[in-house]
C-alpha positions in Angstrom: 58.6 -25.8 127.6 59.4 -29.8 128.6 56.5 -31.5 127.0 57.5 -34.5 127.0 57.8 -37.8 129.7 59.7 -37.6 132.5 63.4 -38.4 132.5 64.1 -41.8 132.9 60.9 -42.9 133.2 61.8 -46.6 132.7 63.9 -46.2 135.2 62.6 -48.4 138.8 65.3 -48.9 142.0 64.2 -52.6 143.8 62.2 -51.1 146.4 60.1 -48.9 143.7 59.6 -52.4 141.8 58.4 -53.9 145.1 56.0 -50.7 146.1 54.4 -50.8 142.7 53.8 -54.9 142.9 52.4 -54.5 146.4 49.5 -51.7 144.7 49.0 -54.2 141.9 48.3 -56.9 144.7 45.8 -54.3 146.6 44.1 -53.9 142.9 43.7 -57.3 142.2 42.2 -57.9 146.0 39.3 -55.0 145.3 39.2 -56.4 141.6 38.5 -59.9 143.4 36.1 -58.7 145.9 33.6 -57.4 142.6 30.5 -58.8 140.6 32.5 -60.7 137.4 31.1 -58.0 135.4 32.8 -55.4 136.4 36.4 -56.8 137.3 37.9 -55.6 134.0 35.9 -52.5 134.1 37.8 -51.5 137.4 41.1 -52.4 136.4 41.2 -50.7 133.3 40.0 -47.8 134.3 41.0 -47.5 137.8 43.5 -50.5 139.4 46.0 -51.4 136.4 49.3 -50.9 137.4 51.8 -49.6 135.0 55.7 -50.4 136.4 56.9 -46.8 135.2 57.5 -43.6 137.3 54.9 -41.8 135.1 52.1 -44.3 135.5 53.0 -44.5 131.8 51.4 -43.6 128.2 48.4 -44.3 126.5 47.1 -47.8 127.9 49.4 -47.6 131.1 48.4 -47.2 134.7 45.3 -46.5 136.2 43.2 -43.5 137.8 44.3 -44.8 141.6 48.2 -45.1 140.3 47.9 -41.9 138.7 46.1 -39.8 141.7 47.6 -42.1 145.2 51.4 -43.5 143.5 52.6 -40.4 140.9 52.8 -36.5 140.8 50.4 -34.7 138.9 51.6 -33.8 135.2 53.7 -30.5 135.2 54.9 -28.5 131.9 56.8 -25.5 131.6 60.2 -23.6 131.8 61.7 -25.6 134.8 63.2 -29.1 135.4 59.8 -30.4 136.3 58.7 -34.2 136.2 55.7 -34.4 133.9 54.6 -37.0 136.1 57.0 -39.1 138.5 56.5 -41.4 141.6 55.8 -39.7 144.7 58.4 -40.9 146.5 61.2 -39.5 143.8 64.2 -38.4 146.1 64.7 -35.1 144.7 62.4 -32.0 145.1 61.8 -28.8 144.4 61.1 -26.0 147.7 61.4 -22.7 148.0 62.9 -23.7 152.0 64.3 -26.8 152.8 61.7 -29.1 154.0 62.7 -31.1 157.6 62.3 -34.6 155.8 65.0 -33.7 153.2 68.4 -32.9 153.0 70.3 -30.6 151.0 72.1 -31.0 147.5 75.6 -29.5 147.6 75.2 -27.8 144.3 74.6 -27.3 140.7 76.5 -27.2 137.2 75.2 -27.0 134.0 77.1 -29.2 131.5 77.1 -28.2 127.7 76.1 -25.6 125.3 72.7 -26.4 123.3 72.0 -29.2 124.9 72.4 -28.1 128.1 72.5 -31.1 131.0 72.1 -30.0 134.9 74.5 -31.7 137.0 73.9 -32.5 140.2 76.2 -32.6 143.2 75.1 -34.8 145.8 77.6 -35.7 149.5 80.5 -35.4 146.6 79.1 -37.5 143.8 78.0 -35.9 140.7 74.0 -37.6 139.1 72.7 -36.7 135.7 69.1 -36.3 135.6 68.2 -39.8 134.7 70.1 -40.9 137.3 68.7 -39.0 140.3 66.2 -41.7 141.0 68.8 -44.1 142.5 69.4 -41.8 145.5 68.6 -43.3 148.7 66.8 -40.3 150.7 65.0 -37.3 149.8 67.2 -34.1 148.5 66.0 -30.8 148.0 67.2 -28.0 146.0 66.6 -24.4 146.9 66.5 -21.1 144.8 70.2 -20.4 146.0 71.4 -23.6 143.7 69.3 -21.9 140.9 70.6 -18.9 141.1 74.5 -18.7 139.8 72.8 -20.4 136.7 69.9 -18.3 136.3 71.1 -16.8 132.9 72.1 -19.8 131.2 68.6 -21.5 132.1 66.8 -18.6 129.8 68.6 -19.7 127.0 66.9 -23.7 127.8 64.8 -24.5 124.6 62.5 -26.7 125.4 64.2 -29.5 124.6 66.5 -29.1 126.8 63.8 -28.3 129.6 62.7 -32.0 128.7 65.2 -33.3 129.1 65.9 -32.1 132.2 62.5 -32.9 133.8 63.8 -35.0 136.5 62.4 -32.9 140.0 59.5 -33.0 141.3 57.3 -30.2 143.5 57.9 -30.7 147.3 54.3 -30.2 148.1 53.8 -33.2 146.2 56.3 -35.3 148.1 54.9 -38.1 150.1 57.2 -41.4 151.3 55.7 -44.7 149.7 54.0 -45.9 152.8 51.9 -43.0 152.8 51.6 -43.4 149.4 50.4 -47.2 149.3 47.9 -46.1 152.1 46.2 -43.3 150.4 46.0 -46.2 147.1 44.4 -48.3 149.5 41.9 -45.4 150.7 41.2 -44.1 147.2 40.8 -47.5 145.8 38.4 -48.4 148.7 36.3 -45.4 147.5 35.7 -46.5 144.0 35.0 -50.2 144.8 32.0 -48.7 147.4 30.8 -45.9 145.2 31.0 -47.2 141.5 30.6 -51.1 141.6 28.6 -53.9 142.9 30.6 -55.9 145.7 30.6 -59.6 146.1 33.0 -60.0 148.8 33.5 -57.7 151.7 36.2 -59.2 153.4 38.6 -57.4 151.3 39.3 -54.7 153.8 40.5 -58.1 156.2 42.5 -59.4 152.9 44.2 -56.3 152.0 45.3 -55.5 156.0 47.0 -59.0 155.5 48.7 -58.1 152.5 50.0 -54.6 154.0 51.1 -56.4 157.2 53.4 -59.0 155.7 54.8 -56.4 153.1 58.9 -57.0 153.4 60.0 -53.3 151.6 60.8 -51.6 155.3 60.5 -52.5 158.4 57.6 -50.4 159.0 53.8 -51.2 159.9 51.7 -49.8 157.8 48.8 -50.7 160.2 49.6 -47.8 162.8 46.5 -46.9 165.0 45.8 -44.2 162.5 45.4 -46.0 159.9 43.7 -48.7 161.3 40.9 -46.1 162.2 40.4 -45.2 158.7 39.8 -48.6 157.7 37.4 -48.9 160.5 35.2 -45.8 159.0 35.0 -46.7 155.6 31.6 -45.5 155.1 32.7 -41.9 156.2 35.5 -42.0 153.9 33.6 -43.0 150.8 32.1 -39.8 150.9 33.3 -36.6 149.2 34.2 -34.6 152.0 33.3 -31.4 151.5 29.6 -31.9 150.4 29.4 -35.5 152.5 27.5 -37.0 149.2 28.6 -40.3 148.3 30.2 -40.1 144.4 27.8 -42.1 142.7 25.2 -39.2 143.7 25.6 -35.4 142.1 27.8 -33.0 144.4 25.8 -31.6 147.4 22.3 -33.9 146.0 21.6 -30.9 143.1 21.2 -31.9 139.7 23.1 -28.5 138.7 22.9 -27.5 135.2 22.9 -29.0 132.2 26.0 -28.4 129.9 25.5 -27.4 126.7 27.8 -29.5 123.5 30.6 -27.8 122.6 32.2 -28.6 119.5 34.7 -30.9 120.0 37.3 -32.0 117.2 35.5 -35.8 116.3 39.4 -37.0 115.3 40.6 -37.0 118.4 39.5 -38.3 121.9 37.6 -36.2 124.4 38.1 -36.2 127.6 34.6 -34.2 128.2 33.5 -35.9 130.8 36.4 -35.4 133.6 35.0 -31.9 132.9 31.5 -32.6 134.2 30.4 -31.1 137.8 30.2 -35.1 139.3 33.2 -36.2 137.5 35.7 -37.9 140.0 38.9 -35.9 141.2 41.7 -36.0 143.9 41.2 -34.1 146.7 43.5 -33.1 149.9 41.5 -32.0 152.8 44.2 -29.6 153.8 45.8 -27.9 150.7 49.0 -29.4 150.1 52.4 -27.4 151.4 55.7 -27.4 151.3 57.2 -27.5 154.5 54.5 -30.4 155.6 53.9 -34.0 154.0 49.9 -33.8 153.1 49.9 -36.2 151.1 48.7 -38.8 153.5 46.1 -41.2 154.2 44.1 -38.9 156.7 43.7 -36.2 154.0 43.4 -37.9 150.6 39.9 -38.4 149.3 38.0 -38.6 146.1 35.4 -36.0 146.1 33.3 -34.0 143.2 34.8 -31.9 140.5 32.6 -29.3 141.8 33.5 -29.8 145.3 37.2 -29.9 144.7 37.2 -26.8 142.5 35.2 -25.1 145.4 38.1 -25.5 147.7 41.0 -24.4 145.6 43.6 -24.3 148.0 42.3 -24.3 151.2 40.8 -26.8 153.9 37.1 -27.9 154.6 37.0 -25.8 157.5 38.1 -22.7 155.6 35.8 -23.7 152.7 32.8 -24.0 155.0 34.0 -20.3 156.5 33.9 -18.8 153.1 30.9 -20.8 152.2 29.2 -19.5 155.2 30.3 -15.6 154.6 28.8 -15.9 151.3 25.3 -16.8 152.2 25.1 -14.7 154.6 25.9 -11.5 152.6 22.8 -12.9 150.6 20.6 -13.4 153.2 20.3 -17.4 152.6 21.0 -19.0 155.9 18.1 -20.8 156.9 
């Protein structure tokens, strides 16, 4: 299976350069806005920007580039990105999405290693060189399938280095990714650290309204509403407790050590009920961009694993169902 990083991961068009310096300017306005002790806290674990598609390795990017800019990590036998930027222009969808256009087709180049080959308006891209197109393309199981038998003989090397598509539920243009930053990065300054400035809302609207990458305003009424609720939206949504208190205001249950190689690092705690995950307040799809401001949020680990993948609304439904077949509404 590809196990490795994502194809071309170096690799950054202009505009992506631009994106990524504009989310290293909102990080260093919240990282500005804190108690000096805890500046360097926040950006290492939460607003350093690493210049790669992947968020890069080891000591790269941080939790908000990670969660808001880059697709989650994906391994297996397929031409997944383990980790790209959300705005990559080519997807994966099972139909074609209305926000992207159709590839003209596939070949496979090769015989161990195998290279996919794709034909795009009548020029032919490699996989690490996908990234420079201009739009969004998708490619559908009918572009798989003249190829399916050659694919099963992919080792995974060659599914490595191949990895150069990402999942078109996890689509999501950069402005609507550099807004959900800004709302996740809001979340942790309010939650997890002490604030000595609050005018950094009024700082970073400046920065978003003089950005020069479209012609766009990112300040839309929408938006703007978010901004103005920021209390509401520092809350995990589905049990409406702030982050910095346990999911729902239960203490839960105490989790027993596990034995846990001690030559290697842990990462434990992301496993702990509290622990701090992305969530999407309507389950992400493929015909439909969900990856937007008005439905990403930081909630609990407990809360998000709750939902799975549905809404709040269906949550509370099954939620409700369920404590009524034990006879604990109140």
């Amino acid at each position: 299976m590809a196990d490795g990083r994502t194809v071309g991961a170096g690799l950054l068009t202009e505009k992506d350069k631009k994106i990524l310096e504009l989310a290293n300017k909102i990080s260093n306005t919240l990282k500005e806005c804190l108690v000096n002790d805890y500046k360097n806290n926040f950006m290492d674990e939460y607003g350093k920007i690493s210049f790669t598609r992947d968020a890069g390795t080891g000591q790269g990017g941080g939790k908000l580039q990670r969660d808001a800019l880059t697709t989650r990590g994906h391994k297996g036998k397929a031409p997944y990105s383990n980790r790209n930027l959300r705005w990559h222009p080519l997807i994966l969808s099972y139909n074609k999405p209305n926000y992207a256009r159709e590839i003209d087709n596939i070949r496979i180049e090769g015989n161990n290693p195998y290279t996919l080959i794709f034909q795009i308006d009548g020029t032919e891209y490699r996989p690490e060189e996908v990234y420079k197109l201009s739009e969004p393309y998708v490619v559908l199981p009918k572009h798989w399938k003249p190829h399916i038998e050659t694919l099963k003989k992919f080792t995974n090397s060659d599914w490595t280095a191949n990895s150069c598509l990402i999942p078109a539920q996890e689509y999501s243009p950069w402005y609507y990714s550099i807004q959900s930053y800004v709302v996740l990065g809001i979340t942790i300054v309010k939650n997890l650290y002490k604030i000595a400035d609050e005018s950094y809302t009024k700082k970073i609207i400046e920065i978003l309204g003089s950005q020069d990458i479209d012609s766009l305003n990112l300040l839309n009424k929408k938006f703007n509403s978010l901004l103005g609720n920021i209390e509401e939206i520092s809350k995990c949504p589905l049990c409406l407790r702030y982050l910095k208190e346990k999911p729902a205001g239960l203490q839960g249950s105490a989790r027993e050590k596990t034995f846990q190689p001690p030559w290697r690092p842990t990462k434990r705690e992301e496993g702990n009920e509290e622990s701090i995950q992305l969530l999407h307040t309507k389950p992400l799809i493929e015909s439909k961009i969900r990856h937007k401001p008005e439905y990403v949020r930081y909630g609990h680990r407990w809360c998000n694993i709750s939902m799975t993948d549905h809404s709040i609304d269906e949550t509370l439904n099954f939620m409700e169902q369920i404590l009524k077949a034990h006879n604990k509404c109140k």
